[in-house]
C-alpha positions in Angstrom: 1.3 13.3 3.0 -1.5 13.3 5.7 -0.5 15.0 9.2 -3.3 15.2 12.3 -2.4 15.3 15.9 1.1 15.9 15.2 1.9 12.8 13.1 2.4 12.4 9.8 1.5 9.7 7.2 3.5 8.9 4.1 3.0 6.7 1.3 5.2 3.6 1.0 5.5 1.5 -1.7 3.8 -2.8 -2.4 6.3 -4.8 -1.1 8.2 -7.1 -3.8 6.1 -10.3 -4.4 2.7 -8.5 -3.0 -0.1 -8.2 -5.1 0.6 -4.8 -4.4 -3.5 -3.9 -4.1 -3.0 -2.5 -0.3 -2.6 1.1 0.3 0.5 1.4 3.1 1.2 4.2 4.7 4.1 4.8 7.4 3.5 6.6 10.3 6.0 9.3 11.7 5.8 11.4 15.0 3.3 9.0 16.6 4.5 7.2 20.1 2.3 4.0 19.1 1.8 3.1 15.6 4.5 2.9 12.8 2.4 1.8 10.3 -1.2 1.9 8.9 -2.6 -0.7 6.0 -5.5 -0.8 3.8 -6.2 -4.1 1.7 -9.0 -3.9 -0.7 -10.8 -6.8 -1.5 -9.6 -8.8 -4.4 -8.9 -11.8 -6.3 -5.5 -11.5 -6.9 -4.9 -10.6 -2.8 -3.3 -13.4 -0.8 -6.1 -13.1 1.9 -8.8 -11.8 -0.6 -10.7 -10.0 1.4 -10.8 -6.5 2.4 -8.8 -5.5 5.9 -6.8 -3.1 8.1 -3.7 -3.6 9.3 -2.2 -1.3 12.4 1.7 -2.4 13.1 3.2 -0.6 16.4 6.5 0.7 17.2 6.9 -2.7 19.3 6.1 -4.5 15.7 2.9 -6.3 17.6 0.0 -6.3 14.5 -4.0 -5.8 14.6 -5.7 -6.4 11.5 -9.5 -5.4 11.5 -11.0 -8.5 9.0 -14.3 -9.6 7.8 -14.3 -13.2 9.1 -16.2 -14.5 6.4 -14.2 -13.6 3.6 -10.4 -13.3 5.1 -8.7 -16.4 3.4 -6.2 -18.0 5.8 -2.6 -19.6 4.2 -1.9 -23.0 5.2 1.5 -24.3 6.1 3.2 -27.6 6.2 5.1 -28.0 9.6 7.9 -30.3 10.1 5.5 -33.5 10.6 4.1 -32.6 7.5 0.7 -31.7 8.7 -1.0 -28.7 6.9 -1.1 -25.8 10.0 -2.9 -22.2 9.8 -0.1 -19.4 8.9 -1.2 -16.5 10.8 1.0 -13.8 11.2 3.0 -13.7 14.2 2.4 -11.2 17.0 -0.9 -10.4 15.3 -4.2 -10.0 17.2 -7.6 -10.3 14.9 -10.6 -8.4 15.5 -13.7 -8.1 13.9 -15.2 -4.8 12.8 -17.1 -4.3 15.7 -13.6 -5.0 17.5 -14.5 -8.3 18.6 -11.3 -10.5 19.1 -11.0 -13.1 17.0 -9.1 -16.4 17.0 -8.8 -19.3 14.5 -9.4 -22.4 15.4 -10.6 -25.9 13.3 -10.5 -23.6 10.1 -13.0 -21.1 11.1 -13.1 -17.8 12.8 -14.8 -17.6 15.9 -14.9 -15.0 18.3 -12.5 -15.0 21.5 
């Protein structure tokens, strides 16, 4: 347990079918943020590279990336067309926290 300005940080467990690399921590006491996220780099990761995830009480999402390694998932939608699967209700930013957005397979920033 980690506790600073009056809120206090617990470990939580992967999640079943993670690779289970990222460090999660809940967050109780704060007004804001319910949960902070730390994913190494690595080859068995979904997204591979390193990042930060911050999920709010509202359950909006910022995750802190390095655009040149973060691998987006692709998903078929109903036409069959092979679509970007970003989270939803997540905003990217860079770690100079420049927004990001995804558009014709790259990162670029907003």
């Amino acid at each position: 347990m980690y506790k600073m300005d009056g809120a206090k940080t617990m470990p939580k467990p992967p999640s079943p079918g993670s690779s289970g690399n990222a460090q999660v921590f809940t967050v109780e006491g704060h007004p804001l943020i319910k949960e902070v996220q730390f994913s190494p780099a690595s080859d068995v990761s979904t997204h591979g590279g390193q990042y930060y995830k911050f999920t709010f009480a509202d359950g909006t999402k910022v995750k802190v990336i390095d655009p040149l390694n973060y691998k987006v998932q692709y998903k078929a939608n109903p036409a069959g067309v092979f679509e970007a699967n970003l989270e939803k209700n997540t905003v990217f930013y860079n770690a100079a926290g420049q927004g990001l957005t995804y558009k014709n397979d790259m990162w670029m920033l907003k």
